[in-house]
KOLLOTOR-889964 format. One record per residue (C-alpha): y, x, z; residue number from 1. Coordinates in Angstrom, 1 decimal. Layout:
BEGIN
     c2     c1     c3 seq
      Y      X      Z NUM
...
end
This chain:
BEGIN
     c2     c1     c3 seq
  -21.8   20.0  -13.3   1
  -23.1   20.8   -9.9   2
  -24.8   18.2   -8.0   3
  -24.0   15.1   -7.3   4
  -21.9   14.9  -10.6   5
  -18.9   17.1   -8.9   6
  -17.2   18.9  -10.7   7
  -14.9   21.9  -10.3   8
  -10.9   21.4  -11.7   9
   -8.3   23.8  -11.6  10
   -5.2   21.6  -11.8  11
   -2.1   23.0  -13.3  12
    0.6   23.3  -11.2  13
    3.6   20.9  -10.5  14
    7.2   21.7   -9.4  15
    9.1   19.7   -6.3  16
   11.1   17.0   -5.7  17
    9.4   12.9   -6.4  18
   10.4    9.7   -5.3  19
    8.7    7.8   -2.9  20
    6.5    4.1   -3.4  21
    7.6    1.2   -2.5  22
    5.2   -2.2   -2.6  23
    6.5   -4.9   -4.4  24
    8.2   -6.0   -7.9  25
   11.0   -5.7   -9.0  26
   11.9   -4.8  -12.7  27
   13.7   -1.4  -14.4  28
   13.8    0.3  -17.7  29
   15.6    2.9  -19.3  30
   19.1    0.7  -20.6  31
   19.9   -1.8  -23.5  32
   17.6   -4.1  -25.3  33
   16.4   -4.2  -28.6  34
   17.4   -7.4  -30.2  35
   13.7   -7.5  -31.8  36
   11.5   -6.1  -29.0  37
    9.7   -4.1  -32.1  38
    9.8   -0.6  -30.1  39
   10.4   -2.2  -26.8  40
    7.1   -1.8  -24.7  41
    6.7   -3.6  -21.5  42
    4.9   -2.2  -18.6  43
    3.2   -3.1  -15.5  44
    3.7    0.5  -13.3  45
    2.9    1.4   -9.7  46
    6.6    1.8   -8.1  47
    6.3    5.7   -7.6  48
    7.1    5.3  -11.4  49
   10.4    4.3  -10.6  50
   11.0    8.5  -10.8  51
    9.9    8.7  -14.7  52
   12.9    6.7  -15.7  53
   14.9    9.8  -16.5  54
   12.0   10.9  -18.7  55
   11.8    7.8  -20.3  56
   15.6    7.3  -20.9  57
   14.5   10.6  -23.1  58
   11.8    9.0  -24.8  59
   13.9    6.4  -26.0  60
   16.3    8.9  -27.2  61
   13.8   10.8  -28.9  62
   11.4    8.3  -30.3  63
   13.6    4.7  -30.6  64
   10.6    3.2  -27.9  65
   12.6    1.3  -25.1  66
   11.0    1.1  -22.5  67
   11.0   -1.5  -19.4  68
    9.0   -1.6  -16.0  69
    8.0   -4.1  -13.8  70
    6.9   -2.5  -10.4  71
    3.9   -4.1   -9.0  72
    0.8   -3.2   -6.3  73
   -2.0   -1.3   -7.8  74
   -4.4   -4.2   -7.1  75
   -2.0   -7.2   -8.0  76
   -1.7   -5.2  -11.2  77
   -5.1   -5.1  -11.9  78
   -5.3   -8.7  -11.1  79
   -2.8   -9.4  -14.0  80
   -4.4   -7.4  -16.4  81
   -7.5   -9.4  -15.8  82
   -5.7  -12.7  -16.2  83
   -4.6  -11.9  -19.4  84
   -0.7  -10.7  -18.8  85
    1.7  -10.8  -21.3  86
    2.6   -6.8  -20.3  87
    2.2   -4.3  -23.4  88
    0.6   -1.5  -21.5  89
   -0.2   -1.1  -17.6  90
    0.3    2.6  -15.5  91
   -0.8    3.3  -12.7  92
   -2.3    6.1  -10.3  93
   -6.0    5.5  -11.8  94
   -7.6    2.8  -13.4  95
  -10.2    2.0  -10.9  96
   -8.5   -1.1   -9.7  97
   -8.3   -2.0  -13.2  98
  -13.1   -2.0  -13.1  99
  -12.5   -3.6   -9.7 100
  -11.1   -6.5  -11.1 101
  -13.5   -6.5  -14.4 102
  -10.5   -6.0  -16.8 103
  -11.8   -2.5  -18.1 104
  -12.4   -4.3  -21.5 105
   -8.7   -5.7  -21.3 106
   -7.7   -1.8  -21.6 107
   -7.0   -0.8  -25.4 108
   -6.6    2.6  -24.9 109
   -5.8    5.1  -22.1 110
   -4.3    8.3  -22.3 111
   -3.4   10.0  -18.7 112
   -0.1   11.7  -18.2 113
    0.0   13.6  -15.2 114
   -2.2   14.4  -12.1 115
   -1.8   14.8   -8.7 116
   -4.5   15.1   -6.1 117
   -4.9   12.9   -2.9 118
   -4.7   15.3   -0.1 119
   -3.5   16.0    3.6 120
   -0.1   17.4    5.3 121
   -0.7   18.2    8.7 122
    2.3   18.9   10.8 123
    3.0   22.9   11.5 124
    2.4   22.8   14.9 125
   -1.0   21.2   14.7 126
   -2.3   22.9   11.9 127
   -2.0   25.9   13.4 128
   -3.5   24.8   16.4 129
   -6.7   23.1   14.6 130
   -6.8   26.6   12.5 131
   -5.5   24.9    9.4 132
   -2.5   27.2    8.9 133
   -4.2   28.2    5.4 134
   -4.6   25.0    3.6 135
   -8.0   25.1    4.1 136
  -10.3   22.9    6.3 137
  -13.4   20.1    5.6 138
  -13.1   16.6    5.6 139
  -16.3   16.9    8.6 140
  -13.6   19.0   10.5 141
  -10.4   16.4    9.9 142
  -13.0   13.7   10.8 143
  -13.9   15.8   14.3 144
  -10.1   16.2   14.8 145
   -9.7   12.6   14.3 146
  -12.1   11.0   16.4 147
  -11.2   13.6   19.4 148
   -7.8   11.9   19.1 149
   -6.2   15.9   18.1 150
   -5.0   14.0   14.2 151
   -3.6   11.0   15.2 152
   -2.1   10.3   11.5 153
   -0.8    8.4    8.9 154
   -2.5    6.3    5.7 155
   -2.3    3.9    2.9 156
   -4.3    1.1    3.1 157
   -7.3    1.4    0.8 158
   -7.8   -2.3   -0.1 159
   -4.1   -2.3   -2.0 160
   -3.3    1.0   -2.0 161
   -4.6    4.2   -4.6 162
   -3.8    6.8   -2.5 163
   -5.3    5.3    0.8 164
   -8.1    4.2   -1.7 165
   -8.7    7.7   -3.0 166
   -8.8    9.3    0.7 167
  -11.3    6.8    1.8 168
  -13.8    8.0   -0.9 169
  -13.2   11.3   -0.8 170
  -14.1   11.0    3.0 171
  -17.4    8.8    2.3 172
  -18.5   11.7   -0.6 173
  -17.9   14.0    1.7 174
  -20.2   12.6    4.9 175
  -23.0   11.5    2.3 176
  -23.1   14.7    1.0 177
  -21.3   15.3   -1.7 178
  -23.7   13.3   -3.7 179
  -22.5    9.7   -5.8 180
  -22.0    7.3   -3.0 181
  -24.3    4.6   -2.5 182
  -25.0    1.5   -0.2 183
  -27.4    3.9    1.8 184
  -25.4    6.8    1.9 185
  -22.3    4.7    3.2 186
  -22.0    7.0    6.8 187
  -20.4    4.0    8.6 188
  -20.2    5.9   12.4 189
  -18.3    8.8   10.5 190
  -15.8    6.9    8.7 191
  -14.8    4.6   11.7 192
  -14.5    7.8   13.5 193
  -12.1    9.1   11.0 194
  -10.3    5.5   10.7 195
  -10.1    5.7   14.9 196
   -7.0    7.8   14.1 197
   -4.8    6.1   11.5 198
   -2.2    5.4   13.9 199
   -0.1    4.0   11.1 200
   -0.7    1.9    7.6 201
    0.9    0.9    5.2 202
    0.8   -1.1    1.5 203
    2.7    1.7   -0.3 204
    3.1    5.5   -0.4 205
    7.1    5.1    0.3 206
    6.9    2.9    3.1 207
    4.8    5.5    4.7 208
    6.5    8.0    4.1 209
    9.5    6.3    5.9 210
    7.7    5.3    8.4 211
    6.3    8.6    9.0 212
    9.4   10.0    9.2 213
   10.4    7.7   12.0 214
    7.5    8.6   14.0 215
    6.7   12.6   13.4 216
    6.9   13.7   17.2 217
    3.7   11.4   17.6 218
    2.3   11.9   14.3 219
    0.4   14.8   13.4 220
   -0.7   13.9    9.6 221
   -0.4   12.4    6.8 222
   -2.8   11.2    4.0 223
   -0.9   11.2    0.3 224
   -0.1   12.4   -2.8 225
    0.3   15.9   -2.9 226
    3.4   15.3   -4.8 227
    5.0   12.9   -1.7 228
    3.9   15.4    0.3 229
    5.6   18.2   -1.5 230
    8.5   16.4   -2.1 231
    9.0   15.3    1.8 232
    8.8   19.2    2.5 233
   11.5   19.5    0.4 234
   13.8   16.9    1.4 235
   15.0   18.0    5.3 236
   14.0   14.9    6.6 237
   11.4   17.2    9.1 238
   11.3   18.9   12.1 239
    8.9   20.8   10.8 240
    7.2   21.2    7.6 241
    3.6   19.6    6.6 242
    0.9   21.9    5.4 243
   -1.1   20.9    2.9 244
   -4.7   20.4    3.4 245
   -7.0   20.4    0.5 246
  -10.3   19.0    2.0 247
  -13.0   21.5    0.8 248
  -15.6   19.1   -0.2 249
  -13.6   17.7   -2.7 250
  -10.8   15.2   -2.9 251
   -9.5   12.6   -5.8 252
   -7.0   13.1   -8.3 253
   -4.8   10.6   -9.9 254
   -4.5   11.1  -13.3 255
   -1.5    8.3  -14.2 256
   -2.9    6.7  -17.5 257
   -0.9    4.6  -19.7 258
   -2.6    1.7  -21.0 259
   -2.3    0.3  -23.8 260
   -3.0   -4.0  -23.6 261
   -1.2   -5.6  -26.8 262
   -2.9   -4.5  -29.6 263
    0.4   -5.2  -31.9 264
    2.3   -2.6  -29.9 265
   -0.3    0.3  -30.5 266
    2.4    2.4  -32.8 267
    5.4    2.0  -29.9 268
    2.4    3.3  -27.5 269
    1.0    6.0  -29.7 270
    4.9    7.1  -30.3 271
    5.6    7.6  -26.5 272
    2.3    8.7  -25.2 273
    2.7   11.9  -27.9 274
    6.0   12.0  -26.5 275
    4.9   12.2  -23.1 276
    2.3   14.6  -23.7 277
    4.6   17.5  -25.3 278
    4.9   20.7  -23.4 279
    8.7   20.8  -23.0 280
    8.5   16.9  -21.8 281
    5.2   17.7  -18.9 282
    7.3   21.2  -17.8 283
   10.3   18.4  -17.2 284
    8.2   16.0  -15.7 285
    6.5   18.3  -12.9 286
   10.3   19.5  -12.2 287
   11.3   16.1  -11.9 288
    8.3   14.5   -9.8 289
    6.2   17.2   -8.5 290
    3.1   16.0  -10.5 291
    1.0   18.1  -12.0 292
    0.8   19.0  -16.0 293
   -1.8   17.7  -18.1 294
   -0.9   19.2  -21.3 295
   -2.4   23.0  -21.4 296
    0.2   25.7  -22.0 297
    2.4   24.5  -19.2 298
    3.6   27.1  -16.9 299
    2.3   26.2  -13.2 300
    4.9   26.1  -10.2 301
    3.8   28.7   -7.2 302
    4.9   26.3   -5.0 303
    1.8   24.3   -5.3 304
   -1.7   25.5   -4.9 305
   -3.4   27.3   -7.5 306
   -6.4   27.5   -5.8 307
  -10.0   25.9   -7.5 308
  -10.2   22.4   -6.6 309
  -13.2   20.2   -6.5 310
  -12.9   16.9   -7.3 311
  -14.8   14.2   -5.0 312
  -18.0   12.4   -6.5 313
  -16.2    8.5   -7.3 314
  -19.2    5.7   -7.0 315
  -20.4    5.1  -10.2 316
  -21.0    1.6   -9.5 317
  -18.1   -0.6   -9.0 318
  -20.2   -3.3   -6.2 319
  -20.7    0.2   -4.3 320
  -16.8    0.4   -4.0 321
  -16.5   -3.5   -3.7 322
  -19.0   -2.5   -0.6 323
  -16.9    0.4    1.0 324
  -13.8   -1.5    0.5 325
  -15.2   -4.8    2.1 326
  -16.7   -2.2    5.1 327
  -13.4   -1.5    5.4 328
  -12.0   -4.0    6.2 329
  -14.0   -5.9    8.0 330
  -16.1   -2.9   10.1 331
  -14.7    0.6    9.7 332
  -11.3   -0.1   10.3 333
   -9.5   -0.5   13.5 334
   -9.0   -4.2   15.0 335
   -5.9   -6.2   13.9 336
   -3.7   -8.3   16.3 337
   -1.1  -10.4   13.4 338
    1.2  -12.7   14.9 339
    2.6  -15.4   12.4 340
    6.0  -16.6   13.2 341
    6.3  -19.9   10.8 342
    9.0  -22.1   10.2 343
    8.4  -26.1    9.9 344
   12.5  -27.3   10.8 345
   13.6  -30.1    8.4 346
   14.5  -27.6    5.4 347
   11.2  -26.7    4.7 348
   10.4  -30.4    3.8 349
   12.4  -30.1    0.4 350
   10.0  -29.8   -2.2 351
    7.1  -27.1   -2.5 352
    8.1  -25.2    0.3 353
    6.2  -26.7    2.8 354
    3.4  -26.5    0.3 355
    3.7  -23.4   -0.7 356
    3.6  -22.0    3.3 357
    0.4  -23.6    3.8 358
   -1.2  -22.4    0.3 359
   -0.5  -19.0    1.4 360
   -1.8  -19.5    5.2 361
   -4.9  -21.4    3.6 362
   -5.4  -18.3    1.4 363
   -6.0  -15.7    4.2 364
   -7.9  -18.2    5.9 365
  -10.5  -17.8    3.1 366
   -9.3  -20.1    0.3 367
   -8.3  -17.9   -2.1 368
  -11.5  -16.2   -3.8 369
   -9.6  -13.9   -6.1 370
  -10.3  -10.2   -5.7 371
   -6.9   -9.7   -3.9 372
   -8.0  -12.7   -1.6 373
  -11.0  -11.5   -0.4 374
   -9.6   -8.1    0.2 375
   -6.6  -10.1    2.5 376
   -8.4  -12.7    4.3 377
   -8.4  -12.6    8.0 378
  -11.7  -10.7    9.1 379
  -13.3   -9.8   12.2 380
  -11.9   -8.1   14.9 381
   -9.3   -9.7   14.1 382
   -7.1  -12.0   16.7 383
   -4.7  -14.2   14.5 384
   -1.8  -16.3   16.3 385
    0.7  -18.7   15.1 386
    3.9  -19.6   16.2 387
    5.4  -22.6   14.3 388
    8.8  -23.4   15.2 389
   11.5  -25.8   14.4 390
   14.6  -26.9   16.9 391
   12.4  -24.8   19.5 392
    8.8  -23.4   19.1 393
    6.6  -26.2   18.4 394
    3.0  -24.7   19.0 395
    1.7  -21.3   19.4 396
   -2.4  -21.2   18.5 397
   -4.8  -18.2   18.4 398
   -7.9  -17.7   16.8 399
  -10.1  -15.0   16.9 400
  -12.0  -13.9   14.0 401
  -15.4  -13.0   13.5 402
  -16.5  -13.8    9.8 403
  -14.7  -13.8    6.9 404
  -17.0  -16.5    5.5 405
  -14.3  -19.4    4.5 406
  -16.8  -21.5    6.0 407
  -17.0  -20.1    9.7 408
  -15.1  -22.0   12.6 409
  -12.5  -20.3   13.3 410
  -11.2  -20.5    9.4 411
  -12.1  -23.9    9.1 412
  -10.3  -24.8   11.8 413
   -7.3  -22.3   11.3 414
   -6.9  -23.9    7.7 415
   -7.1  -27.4    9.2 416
   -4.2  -26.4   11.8 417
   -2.3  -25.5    8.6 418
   -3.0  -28.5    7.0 419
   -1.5  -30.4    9.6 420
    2.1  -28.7    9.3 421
    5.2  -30.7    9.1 422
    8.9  -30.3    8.8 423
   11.4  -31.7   10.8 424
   14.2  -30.5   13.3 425
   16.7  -27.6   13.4 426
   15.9  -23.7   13.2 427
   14.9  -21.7   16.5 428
   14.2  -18.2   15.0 429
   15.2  -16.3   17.0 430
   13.5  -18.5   20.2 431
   10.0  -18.5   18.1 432
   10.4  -14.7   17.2 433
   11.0  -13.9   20.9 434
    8.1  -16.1   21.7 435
    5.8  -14.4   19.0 436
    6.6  -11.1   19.8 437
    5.7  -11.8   24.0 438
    2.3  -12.8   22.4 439
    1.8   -9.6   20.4 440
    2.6   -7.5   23.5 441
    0.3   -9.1   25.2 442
   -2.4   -9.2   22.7 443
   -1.6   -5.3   22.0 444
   -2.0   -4.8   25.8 445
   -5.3   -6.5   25.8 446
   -6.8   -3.8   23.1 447
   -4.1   -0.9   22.8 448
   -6.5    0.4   19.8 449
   -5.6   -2.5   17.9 450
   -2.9   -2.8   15.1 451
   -0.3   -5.2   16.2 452
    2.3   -6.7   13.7 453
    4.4  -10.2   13.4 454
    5.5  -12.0   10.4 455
    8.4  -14.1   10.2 456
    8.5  -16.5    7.3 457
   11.8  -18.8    7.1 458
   13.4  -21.1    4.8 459
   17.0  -21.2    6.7 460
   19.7  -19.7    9.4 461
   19.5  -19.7   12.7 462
   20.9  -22.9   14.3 463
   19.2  -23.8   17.5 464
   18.3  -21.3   20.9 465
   18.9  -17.7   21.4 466
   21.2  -16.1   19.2 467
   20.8  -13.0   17.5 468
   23.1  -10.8   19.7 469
   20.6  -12.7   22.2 470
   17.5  -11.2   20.7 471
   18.5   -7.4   20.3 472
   19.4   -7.6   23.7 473
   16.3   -9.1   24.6 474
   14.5   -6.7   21.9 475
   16.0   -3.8   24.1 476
   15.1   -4.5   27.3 477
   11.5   -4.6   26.4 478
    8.9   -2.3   27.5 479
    7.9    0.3   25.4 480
    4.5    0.6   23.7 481
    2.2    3.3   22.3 482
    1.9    1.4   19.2 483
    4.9    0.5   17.4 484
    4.6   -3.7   16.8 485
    6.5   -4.0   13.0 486
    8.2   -6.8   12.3 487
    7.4   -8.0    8.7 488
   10.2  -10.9    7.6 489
   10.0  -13.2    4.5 490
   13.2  -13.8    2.7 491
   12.5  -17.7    1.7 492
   15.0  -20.9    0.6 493
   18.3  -20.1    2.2 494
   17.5  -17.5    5.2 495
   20.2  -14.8    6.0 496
   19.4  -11.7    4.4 497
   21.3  -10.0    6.5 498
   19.6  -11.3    9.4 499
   15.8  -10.7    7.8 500
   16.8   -7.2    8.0 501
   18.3   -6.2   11.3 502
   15.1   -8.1   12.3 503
   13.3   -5.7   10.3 504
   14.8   -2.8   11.0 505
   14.9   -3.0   15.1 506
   10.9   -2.5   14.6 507
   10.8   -0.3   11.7 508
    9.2   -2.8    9.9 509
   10.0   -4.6    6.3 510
   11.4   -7.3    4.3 511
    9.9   -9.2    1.3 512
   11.6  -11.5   -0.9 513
    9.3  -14.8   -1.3 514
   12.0  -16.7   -3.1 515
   10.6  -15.8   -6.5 516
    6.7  -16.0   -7.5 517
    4.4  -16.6   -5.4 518
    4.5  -16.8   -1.5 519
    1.0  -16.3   -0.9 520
    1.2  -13.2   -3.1 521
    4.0  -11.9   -0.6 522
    1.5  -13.1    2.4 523
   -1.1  -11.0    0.4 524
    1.1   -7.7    0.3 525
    1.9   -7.9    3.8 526
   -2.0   -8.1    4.4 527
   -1.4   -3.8    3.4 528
    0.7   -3.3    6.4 529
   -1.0   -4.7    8.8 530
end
């Protein structure tokens, strides 16, 4: 190896076409049930996943293993695997989540599947100008561009997010050296000059994607899986395509492995990883997702790089990545201006649901000390307002963050506001939203570098001042912004679905489902988006 631990990779190359990431759970499989479970194995996946299925359905086929996926978070993952989840085997991008969380020993065995490096498409037009028409460029140059406001582009966020996650050290090897990362070689003034222009995040790959989409004529880049990236080339969704940048210095590579948790399912696992690994099954699976063969012998696609790739130097020690991830946050990444729209009308008073609202408030407030709540909580530079509503808006508070010690002030006294919720009255959503989104214009107009978002959490429909036809009018007739303010809603009790999204969709922004689970896990997965 060459210093610093690097090492040099060629990577086998992958055909088009993958789905995109989406944040969140939600359950799939390849058909049918086995009355016994025997052969059934049950999997905690990242969502990109969701484009194996057809693969899988040929597994079953092939080797009587069924099995079924339940899309989860890369981090909330690894925080299940460390609690002890019921979940045969766990796949993700990479396992690094899984040593974040101290739950490598929870890991059976690991076999990895497929690769596909972290890299950067840069629109046409602006590669060529920056002289990146070849593929070829440093990170030292992308951080230039970026911090002369010429890259103005799009990324995961690293505290939830692998691929977000993988860019972010590949950027800190890259200013330190190209040696192993440590807490001295941490180049703080070159990563926040990088991080000065993500000009969009997100808590998923997909959502990114999407959201990229919608905003390309300001967008120069984005920061993904080659694969994604590929695959949006492909899919006429453009104006123009996105050349592929593959930082010289080295970048991360996912490397997808299945792992194995349940000790009493090692023969179902053994049967499909084989499968998996089979030359005719990775030629199939780089047609179908556009990741990159593992198995030797597989013929590369020319439509991905064939050029030598050097793979970043990843910390060696996990509290050095605890430490970039927490710098993160609370340092190297721009400020944060989240707007909490909360409802407290009469409905929320039925049982748990007023408790579980302030449970997950408390929580990013610095009460929850779980790896995922530390990485969440409010943190400085960070102006936090809520908006609690019932038959009209009730109270609308700010705090502005400095410390994400659960013991400073401003949480102390945020969590106390919490505490002293109650529910009564009718439902004024649309008044409160209308309210919360005048205080994020304003707070977005106070710092225009700042990262402004709302959340809406309610329980019930409208029933009490503006209407929606009200709102989008209102919504319309609103100056426009540099930054786009997302609208983030909570599907909770008996909201209007239907409603949660047009309120979604009018910003570009999302909707979550909190009516299973946990809310503050929901309030947690927002935290990626903002």
């Amino acid at each position: 190896m060459t210093r610093g631990g690097r090492r040099l990779c060629v990577l086998f190359v992958a055909a088009l076409v993958a789905a995109g990431c989406t944040t969140g759970s939600d359950s799939g499989g390849s058909g049918g049930t086995y009355a016994d479970g025997a052969s059934t194995l049950n999997i905690l996946a990242g969502s990109e996943l969701k484009d194996m299925v057809p693969i899988l359905d040929d597994a079953r086929a092939a080797t009587g293993v069924k099995v079924n996926l339940t899309y989860v978070g890369s981090l909330d993952g690894a925080e299940r695997i460390a609690e002890g989840t019921t979940a045969d085997a766990g796949w993700f991008g990479s396992d690094r989540y899984i040593g974040l969380a101290g739950a490598s020993t929870k890991v059976l065995a690991r076999e990895k599947i497929a690769l596909s490096p972290v890299v950067l498409g840069v629109r046409a037009d602006v590669a060529k100008q920056l002289g990146w028409s070849s593929g070829k460029a440093s990170w030292k140059d992308i951080v230039a561009a970026a911090g002369s406001g010429k890259l103005p582009f799009a990324m995961t966020n690293p505290t939830v997010s692998n691929s977000g996650f993988s860019a972010l050290v590949s950027v800190a090897s890259a200013l330190a050296g190209g040696d192993a990362l440590s807490a001295s070689t941490i180049d703080a003034d070159g990563l926040k000059q990088f991080l000065s222009g993500q000009q969009l995040t997100a808590g998923s790959s997909g959502f990114l994607v999407d959201a990229f989409v919608a905003a390309q004529d300001r967008l120069a880049a984005m920061v993904n899986y080659e694969s994604v990236l590929v695959s949006l080339n492909d899919s006429g969704r453009l104006k123009q395509p996105l050349v592929l940048v593959y930082p010289t210095e080295g970048i991360v590579t996912a490397d997808y492995p299945l792992m194995l948790l349940n000790a009493d399912k090692r023969d179902a696992y053994t049967k499909l990883t084989q499968y998996l690994a089979r030359a005719d099954v990775q030629a199939k699976l780089q047609q179908l997702t556009a990741r990159r063969a593992v198995t030797a012998g597989v013929k590369p696609d020319p439509r991905l790089s064939s050029s030598l790739l050097v793979e970043a130097s990843f910390p060696a020690n996990i509290e050095v990545t605890r430490l970039l991830l927490d710098q993160y946050q609370t340092n190297l990444r721009r400020p944060a201006n989240t707007v909490y729209v909360l409802d407290t009308s009469g409905s929320m008073g039925a049982p748990g649901r007023l408790d579980a609202l302030q449970t997950a408030m408390k929580g990013l407030a610095g009460a929850d000390n779980s790896l995922s709540g530390v990485f969440t909580r409010f943190s400085p530079r960070e102006n936090v307002t809520v908006v609690s509503f019932s038959s009209d808006v009730n109270d609308v508070k700010h705090w502005k963050i400095t410390s994400t010690d659960p013991n400073s002030p401003e949480l102390l006294d945020l969590r106390g506001y919490i505490d002293g919720l109650t529910a009564a009255g009718n439902t004024a959503m649309y008044s409160a939203l209308d309210r919360g989104y005048d205080e994020a214009l304003a707070a977005a107009g106070a710092d225009p570098t700042a990262v402004t978002s709302i959340v809406l959490m309610t329980d019930g429909e409208n029933n009490s001042g503006l209407s929606s036809s009200d709102f989008v009018d209102r919504m319309k007739n609103r100056p426009t912004t540099e930054q786009d303010i997302r609208i983030f809603t909570i599907r909770f009790g008996e909201a209007d679905p239907g409603a949660l999204q047009q309120i979604a969709d009018i910003t570009g922004g999302k909707v979550f489902d909190g009516r299973s689970g946990s809310l503050g896990a929901v309030f947690k997965e927002i935290r990626g988006y903002q």
